[in-house]
C-alpha distance (Angstrom), angle and dihedral (degrees) to the residues before:
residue distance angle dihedral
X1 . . .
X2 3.85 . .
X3 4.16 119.6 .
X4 3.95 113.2 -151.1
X5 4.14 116.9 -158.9
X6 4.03 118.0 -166.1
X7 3.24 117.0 -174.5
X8 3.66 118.1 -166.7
X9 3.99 130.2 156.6
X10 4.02 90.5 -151.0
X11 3.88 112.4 81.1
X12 3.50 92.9 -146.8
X13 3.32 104.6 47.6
X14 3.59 96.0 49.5
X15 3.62 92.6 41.9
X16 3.69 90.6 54.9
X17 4.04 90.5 47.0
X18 3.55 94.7 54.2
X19 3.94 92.8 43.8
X20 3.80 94.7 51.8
X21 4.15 90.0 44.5
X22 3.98 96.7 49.8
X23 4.08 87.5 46.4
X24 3.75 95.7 40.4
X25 3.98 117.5 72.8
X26 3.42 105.0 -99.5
X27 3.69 136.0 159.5
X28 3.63 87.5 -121.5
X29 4.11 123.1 99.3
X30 3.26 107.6 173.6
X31 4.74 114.7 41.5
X32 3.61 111.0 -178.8
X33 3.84 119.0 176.7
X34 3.44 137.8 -162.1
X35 4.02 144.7 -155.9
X36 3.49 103.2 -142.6
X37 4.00 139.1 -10.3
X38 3.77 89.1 -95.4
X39 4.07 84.5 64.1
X40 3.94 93.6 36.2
X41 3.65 86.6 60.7
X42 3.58 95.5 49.9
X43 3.60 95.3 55.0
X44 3.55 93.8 45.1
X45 3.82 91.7 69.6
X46 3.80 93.8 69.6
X47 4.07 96.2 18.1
X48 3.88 120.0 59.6
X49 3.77 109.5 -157.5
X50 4.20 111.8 -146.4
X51 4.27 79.2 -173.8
X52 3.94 132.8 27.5
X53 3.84 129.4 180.0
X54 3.42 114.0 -174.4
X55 4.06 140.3 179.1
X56 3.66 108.5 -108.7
X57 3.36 96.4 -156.4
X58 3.92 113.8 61.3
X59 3.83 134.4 131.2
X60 3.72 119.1 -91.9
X61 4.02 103.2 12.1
X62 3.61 111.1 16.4
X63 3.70 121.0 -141.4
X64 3.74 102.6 -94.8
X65 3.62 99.3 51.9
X66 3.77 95.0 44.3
X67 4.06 79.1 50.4
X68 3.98 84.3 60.0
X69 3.37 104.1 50.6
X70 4.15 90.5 42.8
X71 3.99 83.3 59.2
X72 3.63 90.3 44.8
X73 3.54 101.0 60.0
X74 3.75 89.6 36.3
């Protein structure tokens, strides 16, 4: 059982992302996706991600440095 997290700041895009991974035969079964980092975190209390692809660049905390502090609390 492998969890996917997209993170995305474009509705669109990440809508279309998550659409093409849940119909697509992936290893994945459960594909959560999120706006921003603010939201990412929020779902990662209750949802624990084994992959995440996310924007790098995106208003407020871009995509790398939300990356670093993801890794730094393990």
């Amino acid at each position: 059982m492998l969890n996917l997290l997209v993170v995305d700041d474009e509705m669109v895009i990440l809508q279309g992302i998550v659409k093409i991974l849940r119909e697509g035969k992936t290893p994945f079964t459960r594909i959560e996706g999120a706006t921003d980092a603010d939201e990412a975190n929020s779902l990662m209390s209750h949802f624990s991600p084994d992959l995440i692809v996310t924007d790098i660049n995106m208003p407020g905390k871009n995509g790398l440095e939300w990356i670093a502090e993801v890794k730094d609390q393990d």
